[in-house]
C-alpha positions, -999 to +999 in steps of 0.1 A: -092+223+750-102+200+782-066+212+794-070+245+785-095+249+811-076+226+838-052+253+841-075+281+842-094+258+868-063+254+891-060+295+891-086+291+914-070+259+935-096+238+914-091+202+906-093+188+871-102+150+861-095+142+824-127+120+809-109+111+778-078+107+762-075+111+723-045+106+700-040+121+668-019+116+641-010+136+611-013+122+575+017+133+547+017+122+513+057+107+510+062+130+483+056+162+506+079+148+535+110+166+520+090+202+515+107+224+537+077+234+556+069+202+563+103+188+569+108+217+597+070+207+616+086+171+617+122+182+631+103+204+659+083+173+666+110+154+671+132+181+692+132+169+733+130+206+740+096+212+724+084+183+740+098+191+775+080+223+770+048+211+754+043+187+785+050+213+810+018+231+796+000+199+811-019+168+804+001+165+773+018+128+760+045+135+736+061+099+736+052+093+701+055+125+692+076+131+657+072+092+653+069+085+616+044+054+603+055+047+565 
């Protein structure tokens, strides 16, 4: 949200410090991991071009982005 309003901010040639960083993960049970919904969120994830467009929005770290922690 913070970064939602940095770009609206720079519409009008306004700076924008971040305060904060947060990081968050996403919990799945193992036994959902191969549910095609599920399976599909974690290949788009793990595509460079989602990230490459997801940090061209701004402010956004996608270097563990897709990364899975069994």
């Amino acid at each position: 949200m913070l970064y939602r309003h940095a770009r609206r901010g720079r519409v009008f040639g306004l700076d924008f410090i971040p305060l904060v960083s947060e990081r968050y993960d996403l919990a799945i049970r193992r036994e959902h991991l191969d549910y095609p919904p599920v399976a599909a969120l974690l290949d788009t994830l793990n595509r460079a071009a989602f990230r490459r467009e997801l940090e061209g929005l701004g402010g956004y770290d996608t270097s563990t982005a897709g990364r899975r922690l069994l």
